[in-house]
TIMI-2910 file (N, C-alpha, C, CB; in pm, 1 decimal, decimal comma, always signed):
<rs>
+----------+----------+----------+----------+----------+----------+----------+----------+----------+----------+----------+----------+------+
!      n_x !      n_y !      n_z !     ca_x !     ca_y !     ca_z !      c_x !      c_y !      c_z !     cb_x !     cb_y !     cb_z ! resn !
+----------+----------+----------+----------+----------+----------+----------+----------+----------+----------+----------+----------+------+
!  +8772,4 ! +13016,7 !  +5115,2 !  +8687,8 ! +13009,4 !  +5230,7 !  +8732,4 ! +12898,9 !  +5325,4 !  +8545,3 ! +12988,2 !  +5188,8 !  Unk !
!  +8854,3 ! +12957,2 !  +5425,9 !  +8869,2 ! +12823,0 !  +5511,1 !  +8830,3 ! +12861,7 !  +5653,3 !  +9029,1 ! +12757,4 !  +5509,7 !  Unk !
!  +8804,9 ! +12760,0 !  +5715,1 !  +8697,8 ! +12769,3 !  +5796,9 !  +8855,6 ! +12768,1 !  +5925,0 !  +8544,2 ! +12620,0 !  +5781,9 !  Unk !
!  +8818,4 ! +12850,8 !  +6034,3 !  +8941,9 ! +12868,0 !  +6120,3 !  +8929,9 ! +12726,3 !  +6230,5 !  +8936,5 ! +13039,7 !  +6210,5 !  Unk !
!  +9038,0 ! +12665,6 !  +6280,6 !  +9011,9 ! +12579,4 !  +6352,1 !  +8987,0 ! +12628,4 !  +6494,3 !  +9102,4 ! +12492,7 !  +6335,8 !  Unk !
!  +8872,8 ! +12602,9 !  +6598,7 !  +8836,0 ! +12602,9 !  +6751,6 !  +8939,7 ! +12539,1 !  +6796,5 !  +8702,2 ! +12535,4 !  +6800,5 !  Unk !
!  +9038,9 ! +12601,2 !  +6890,2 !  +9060,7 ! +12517,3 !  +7000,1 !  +8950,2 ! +12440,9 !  +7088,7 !  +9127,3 ! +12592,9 !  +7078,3 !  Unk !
!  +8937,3 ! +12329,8 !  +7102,5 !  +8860,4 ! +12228,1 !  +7144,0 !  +8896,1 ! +12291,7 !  +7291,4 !  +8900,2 ! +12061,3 !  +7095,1 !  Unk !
!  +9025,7 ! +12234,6 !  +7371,3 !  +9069,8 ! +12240,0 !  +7524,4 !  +9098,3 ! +12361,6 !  +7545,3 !  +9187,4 ! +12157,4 !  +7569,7 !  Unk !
!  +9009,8 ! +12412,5 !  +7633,7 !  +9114,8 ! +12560,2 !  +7708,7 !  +9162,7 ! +12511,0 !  +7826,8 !  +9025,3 ! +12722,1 !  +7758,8 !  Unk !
!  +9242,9 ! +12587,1 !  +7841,8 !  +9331,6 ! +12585,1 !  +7973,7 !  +9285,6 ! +12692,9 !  +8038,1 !  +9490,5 ! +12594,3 !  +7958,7 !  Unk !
!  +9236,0 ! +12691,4 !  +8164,3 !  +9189,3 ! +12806,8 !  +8241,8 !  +9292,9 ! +12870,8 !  +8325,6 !  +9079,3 ! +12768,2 !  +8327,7 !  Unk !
!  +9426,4 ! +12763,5 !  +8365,5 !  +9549,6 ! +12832,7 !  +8393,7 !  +9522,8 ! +12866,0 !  +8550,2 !  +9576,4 ! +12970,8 !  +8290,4 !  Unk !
!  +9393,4 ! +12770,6 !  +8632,1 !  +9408,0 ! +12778,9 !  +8782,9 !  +9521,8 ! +12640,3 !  +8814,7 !  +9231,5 ! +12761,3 !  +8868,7 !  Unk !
!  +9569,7 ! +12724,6 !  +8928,1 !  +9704,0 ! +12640,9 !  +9004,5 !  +9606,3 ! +12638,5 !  +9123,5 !  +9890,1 ! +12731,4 !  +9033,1 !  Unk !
!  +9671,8 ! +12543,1 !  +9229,5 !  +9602,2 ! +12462,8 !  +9375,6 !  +9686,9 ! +12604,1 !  +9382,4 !  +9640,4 ! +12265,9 !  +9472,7 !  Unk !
!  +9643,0 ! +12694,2 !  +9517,8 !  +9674,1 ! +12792,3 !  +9625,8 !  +9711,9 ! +12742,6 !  +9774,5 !  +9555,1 ! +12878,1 !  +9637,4 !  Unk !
!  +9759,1 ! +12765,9 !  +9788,0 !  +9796,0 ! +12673,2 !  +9932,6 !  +9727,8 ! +12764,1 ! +10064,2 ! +10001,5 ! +12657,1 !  +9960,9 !  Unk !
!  +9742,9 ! +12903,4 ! +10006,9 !  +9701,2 ! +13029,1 ! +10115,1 !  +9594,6 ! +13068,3 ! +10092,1 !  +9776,7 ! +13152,1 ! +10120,5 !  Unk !
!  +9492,7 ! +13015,1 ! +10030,8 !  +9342,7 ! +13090,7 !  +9902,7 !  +9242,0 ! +13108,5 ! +10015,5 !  +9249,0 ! +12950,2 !  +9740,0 !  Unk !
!  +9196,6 ! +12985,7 ! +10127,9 !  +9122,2 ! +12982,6 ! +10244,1 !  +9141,0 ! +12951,8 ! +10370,8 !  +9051,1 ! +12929,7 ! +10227,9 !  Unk !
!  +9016,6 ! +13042,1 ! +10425,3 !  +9085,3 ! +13069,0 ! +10543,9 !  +9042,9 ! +12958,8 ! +10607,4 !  +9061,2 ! +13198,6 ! +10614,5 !  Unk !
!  +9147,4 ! +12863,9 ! +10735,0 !  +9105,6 ! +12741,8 ! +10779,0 !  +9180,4 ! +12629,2 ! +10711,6 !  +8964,6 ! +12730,5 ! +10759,8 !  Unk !
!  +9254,6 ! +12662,1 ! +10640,1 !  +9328,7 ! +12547,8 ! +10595,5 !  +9402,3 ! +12452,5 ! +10673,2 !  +9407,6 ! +12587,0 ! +10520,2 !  Unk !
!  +9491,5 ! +12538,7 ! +10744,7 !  +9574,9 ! +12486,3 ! +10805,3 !  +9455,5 ! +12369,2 ! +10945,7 !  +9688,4 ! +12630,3 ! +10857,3 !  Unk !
!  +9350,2 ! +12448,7 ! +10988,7 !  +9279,8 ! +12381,0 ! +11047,1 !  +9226,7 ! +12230,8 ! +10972,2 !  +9188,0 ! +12472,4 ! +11080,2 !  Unk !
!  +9209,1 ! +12246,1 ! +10888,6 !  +9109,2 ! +12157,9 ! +10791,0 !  +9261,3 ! +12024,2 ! +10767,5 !  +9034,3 ! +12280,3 ! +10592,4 !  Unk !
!  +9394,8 ! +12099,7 ! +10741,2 !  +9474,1 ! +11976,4 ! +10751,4 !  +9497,1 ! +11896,5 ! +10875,6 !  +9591,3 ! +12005,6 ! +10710,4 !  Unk !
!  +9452,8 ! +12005,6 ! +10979,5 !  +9474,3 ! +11892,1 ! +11106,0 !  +9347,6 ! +11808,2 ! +11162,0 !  +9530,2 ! +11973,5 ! +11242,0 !  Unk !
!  +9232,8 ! +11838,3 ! +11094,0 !  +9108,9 ! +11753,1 ! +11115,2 !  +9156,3 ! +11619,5 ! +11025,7 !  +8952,0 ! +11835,8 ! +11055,6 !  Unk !
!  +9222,4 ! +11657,9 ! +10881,4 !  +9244,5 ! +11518,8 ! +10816,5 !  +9335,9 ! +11429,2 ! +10853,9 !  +9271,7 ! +11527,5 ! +10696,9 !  Unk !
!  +9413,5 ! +11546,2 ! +10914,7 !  +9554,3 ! +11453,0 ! +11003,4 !  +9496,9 ! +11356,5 ! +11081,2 !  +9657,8 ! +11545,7 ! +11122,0 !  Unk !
!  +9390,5 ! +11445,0 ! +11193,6 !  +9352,5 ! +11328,9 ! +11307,5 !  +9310,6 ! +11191,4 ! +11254,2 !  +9226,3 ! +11376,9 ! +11399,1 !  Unk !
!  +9201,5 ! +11239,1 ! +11162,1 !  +9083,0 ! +11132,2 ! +11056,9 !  +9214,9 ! +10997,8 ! +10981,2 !  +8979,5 ! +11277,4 ! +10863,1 !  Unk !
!  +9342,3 ! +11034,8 ! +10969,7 !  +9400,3 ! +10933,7 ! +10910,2 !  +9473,9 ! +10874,1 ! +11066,0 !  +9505,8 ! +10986,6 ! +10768,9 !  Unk !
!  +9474,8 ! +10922,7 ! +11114,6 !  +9575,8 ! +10895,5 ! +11281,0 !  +9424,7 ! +10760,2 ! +11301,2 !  +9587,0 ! +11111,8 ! +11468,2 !  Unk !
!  +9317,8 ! +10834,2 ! +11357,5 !  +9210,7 ! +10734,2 ! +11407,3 !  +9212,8 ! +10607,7 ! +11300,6 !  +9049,9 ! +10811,8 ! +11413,3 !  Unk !
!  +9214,7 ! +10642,7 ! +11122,6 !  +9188,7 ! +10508,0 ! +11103,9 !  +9328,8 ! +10396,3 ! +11117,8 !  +9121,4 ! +10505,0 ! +10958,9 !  Unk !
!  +9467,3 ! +10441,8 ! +11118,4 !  +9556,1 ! +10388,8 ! +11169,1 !  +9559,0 ! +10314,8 ! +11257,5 !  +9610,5 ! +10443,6 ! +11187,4 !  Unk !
!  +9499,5 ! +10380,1 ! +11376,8 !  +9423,4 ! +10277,4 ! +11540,4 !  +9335,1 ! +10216,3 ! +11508,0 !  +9350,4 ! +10350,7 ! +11676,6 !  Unk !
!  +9248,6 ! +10284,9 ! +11428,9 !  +9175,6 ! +10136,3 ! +11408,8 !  +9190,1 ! +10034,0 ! +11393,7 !  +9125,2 ! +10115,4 ! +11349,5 !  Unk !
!  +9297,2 ! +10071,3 ! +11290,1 !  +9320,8 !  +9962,3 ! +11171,9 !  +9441,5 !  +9840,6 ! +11249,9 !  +9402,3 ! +10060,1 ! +11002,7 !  Unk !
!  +9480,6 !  +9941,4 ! +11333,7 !  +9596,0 !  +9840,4 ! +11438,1 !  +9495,0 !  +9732,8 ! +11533,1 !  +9706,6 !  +9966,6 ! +11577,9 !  Unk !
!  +9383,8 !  +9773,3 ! +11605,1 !  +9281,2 !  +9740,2 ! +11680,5 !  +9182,7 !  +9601,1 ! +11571,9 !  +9194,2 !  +9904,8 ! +11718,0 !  Unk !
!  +9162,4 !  +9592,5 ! +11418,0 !  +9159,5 !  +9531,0 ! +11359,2 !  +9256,0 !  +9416,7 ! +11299,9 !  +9123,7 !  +9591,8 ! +11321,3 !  Unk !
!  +9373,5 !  +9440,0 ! +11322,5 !  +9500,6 !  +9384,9 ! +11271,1 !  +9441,8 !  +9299,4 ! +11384,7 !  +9666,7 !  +9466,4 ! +11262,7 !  Unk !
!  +9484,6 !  +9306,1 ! +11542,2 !  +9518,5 !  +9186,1 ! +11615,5 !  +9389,4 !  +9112,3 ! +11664,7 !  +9610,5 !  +9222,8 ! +11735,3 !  Unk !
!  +9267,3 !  +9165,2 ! +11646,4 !  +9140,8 !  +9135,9 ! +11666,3 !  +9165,2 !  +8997,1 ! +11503,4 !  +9011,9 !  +9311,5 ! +11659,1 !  Unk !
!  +9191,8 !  +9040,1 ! +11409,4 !  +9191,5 !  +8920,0 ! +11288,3 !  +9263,5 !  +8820,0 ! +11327,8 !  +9250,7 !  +8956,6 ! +11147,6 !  Unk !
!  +9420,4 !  +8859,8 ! +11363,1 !  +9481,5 !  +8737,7 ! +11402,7 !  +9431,5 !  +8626,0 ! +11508,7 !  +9592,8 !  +8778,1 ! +11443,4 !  Unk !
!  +9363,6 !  +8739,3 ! +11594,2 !  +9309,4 !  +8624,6 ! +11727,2 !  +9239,4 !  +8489,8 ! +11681,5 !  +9181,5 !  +8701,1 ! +11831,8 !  Unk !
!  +9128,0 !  +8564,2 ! +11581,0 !  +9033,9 !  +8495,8 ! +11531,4 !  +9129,4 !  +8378,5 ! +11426,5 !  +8920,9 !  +8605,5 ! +11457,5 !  Unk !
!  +9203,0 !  +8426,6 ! +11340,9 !  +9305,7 !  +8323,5 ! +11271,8 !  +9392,0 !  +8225,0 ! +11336,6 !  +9396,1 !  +8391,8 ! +11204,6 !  Unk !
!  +9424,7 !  +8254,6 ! +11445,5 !  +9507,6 !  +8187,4 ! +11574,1 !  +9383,2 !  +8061,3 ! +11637,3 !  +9552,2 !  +8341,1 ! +11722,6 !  Unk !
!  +9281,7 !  +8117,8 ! +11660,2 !  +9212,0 !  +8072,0 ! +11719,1 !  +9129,4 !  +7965,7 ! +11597,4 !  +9148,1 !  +8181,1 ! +11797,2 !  Unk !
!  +9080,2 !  +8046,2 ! +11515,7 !  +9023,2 !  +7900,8 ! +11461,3 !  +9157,2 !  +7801,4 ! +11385,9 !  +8885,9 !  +7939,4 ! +11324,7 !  Unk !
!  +9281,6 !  +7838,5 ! +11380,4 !  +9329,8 !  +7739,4 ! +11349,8 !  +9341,5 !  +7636,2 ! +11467,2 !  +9437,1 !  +7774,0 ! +11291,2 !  Unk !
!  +9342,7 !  +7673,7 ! +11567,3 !  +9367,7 !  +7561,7 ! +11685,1 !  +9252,1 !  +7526,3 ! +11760,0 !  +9469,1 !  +7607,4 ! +11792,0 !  Unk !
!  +9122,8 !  +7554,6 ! +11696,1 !  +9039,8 !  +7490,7 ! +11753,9 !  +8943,7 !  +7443,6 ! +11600,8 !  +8971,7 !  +7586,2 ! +11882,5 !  Unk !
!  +9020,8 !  +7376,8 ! +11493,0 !  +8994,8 !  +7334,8 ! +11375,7 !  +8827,7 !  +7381,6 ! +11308,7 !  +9022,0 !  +7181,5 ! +11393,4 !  Unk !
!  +8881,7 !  +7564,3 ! +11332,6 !  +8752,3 !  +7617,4 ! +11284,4 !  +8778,2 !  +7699,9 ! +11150,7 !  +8683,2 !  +7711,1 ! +11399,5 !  Unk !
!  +8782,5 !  +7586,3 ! +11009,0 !  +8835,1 !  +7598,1 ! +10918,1 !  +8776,8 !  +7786,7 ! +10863,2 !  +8800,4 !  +7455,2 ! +10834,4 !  Unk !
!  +8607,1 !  +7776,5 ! +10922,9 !  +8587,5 !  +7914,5 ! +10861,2 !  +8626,9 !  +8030,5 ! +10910,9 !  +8473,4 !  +7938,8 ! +10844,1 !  Unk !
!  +8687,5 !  +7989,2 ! +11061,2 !  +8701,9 !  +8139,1 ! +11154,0 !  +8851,4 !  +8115,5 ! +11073,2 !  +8687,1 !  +8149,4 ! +11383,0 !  Unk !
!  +8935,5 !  +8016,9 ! +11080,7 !  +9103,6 !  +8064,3 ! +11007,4 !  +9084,0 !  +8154,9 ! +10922,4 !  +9194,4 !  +7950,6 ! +10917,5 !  Unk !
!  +8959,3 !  +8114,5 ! +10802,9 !  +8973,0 !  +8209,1 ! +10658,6 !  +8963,2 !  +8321,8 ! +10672,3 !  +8883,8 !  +8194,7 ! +10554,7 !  Unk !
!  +8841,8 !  +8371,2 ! +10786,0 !  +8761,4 !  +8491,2 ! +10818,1 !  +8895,5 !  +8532,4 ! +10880,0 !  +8607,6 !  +8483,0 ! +10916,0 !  Unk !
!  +8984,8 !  +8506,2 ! +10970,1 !  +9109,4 !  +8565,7 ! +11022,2 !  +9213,2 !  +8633,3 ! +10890,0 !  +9190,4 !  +8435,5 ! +11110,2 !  Unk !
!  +9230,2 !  +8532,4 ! +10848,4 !  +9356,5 !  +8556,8 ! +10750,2 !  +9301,4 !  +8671,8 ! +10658,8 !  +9405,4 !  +8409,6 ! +10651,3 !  Unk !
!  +9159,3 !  +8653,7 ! +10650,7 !  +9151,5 !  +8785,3 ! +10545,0 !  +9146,0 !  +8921,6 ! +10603,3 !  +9021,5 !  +8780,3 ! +10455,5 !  Unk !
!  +9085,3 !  +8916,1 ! +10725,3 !  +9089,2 !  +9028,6 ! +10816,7 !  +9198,2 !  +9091,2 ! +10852,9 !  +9041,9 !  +9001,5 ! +10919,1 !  Unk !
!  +9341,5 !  +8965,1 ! +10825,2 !  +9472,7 !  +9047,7 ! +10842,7 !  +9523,8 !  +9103,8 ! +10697,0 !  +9595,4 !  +8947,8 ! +10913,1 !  Unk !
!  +9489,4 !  +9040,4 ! +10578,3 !  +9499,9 !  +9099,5 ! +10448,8 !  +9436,7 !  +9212,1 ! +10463,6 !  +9450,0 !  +9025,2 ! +10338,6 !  Unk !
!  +9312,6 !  +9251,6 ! +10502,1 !  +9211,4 !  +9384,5 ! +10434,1 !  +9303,0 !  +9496,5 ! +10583,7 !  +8944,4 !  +9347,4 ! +10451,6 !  Unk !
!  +9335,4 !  +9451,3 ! +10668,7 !  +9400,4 !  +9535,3 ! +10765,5 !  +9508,9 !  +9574,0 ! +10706,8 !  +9429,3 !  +9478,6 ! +10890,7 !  Unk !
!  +9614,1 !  +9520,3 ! +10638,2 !  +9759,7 !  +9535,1 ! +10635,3 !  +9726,5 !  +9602,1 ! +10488,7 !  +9871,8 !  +9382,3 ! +10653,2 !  Unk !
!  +9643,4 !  +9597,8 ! +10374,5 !  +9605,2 !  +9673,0 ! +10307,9 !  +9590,3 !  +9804,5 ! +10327,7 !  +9531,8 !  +9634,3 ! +10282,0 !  Unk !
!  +9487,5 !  +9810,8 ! +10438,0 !  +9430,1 !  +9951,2 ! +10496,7 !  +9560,1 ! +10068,2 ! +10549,3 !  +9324,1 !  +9905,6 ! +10647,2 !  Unk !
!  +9606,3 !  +9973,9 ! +10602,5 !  +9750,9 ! +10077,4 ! +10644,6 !  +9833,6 ! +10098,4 ! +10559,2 !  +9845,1 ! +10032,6 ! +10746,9 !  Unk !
!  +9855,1 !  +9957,3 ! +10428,6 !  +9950,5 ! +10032,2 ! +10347,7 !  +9810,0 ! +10168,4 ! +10286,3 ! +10043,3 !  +9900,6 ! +10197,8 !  Unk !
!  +9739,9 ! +10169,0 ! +10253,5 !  +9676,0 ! +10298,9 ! +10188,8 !  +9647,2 ! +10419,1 ! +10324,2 !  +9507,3 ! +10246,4 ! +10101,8 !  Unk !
!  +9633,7 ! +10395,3 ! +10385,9 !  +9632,4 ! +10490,1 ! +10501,6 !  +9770,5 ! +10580,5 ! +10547,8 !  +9592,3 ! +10401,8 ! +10619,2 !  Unk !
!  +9845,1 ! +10491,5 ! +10511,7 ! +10047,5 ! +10554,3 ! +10546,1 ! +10078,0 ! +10614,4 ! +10446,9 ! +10194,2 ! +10434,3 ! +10559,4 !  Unk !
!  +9974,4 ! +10520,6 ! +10320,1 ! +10072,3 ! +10620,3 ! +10129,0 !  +9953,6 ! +10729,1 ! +10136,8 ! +10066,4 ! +10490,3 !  +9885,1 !  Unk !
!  +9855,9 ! +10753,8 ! +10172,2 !  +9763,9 ! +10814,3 ! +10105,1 !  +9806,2 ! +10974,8 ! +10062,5 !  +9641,0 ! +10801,2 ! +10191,1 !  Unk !
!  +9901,9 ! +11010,4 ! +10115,7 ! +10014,6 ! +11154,6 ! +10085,6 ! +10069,6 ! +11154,7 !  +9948,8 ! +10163,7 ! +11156,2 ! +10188,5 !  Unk !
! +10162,9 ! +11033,5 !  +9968,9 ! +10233,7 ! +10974,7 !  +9872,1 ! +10133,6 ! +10925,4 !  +9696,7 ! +10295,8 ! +10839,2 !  +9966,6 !  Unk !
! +10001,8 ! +10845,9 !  +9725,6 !  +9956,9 ! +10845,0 !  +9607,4 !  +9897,0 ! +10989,7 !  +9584,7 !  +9864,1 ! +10731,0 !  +9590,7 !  Unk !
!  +9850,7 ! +11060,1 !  +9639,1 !  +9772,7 ! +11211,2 !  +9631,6 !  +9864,7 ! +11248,5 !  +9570,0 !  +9731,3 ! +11308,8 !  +9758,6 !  Unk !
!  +9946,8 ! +11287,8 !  +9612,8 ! +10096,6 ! +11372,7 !  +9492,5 ! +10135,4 ! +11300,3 !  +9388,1 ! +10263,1 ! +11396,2 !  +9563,1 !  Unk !
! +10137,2 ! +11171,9 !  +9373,4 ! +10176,6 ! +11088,9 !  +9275,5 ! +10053,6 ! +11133,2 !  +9128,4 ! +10169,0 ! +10913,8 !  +9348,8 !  Unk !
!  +9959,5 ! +11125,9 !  +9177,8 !  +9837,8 ! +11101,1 !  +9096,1 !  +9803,5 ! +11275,7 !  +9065,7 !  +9699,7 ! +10997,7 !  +9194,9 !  Unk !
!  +9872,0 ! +11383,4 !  +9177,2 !  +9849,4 ! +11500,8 !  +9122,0 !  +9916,5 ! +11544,3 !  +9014,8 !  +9859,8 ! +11579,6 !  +9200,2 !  Unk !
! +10048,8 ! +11498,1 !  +9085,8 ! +10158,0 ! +11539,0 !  +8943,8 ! +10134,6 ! +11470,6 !  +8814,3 ! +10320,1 ! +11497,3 !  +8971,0 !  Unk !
! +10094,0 ! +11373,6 !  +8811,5 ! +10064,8 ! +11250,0 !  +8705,1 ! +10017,6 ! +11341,8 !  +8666,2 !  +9988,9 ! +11107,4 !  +8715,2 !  Unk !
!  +9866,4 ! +11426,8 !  +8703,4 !  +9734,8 ! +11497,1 !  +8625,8 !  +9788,3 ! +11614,6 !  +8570,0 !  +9600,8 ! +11540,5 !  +8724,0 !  Unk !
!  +9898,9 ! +11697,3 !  +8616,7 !  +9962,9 ! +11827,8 !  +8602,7 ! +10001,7 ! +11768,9 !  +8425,6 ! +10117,8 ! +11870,9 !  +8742,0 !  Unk !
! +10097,3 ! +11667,8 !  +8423,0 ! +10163,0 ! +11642,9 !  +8295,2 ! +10019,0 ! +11639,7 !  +8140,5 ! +10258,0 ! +11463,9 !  +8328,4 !  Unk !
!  +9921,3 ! +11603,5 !  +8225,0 !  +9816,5 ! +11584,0 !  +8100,4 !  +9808,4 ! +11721,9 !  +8018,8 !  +9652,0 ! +11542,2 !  +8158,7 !  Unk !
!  +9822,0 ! +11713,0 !  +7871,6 !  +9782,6 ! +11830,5 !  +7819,5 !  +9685,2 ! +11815,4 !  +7714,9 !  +9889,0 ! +11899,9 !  +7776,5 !  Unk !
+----------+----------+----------+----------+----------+----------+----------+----------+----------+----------+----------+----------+------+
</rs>
């Protein structure tokens, strides 16, 4: 009397479709724009931080320097993830493909 083993994991064996709905191609150029705008933003934030970093260093405004310098860190952040965000999406898809 042996008891049969369950496969625990099924594999349902769906793949991403590239052609499955209709509007796609639309829907990539709404995300296109949505990463374009936060790019400008994020450029419009870049020199708005420095001002403030420029500025309180020369008018010995120890908290506006800090508040600058980080505003150019969380900016120059934002764009590196805003420029890769293609690049980690595929990275992290394929990563998930290999899991079995």
């Amino acid at each position: 009397m042996f008891v049969k083993v369950v496969q625990l994991a099924y594999d349902p064996g769906i793949q991403p479709n590239a052609g499955g709905l209709p509007g796609l191609a639309v829907l990539k150029q709404v995300i296109g724009s949505i990463n374009l705008f936060g790019i400008i933003a994020v450029v419009g934030s870049l020199a708005v931080s420095a001002g403030v970093w420029a500025w309180g260093h020369h008018s010995g405004g120890h908290q506006a320097e800090a508040n600058g310098k980080k505003g150019v860190l969380v900016s120059a952040g934002a764009a590196l993830l805003l420029g890769a965000a293609n690049g980690v999406v595929a990275f992290f898809s394929t990563l998930g493909t290999q899991v079995h």
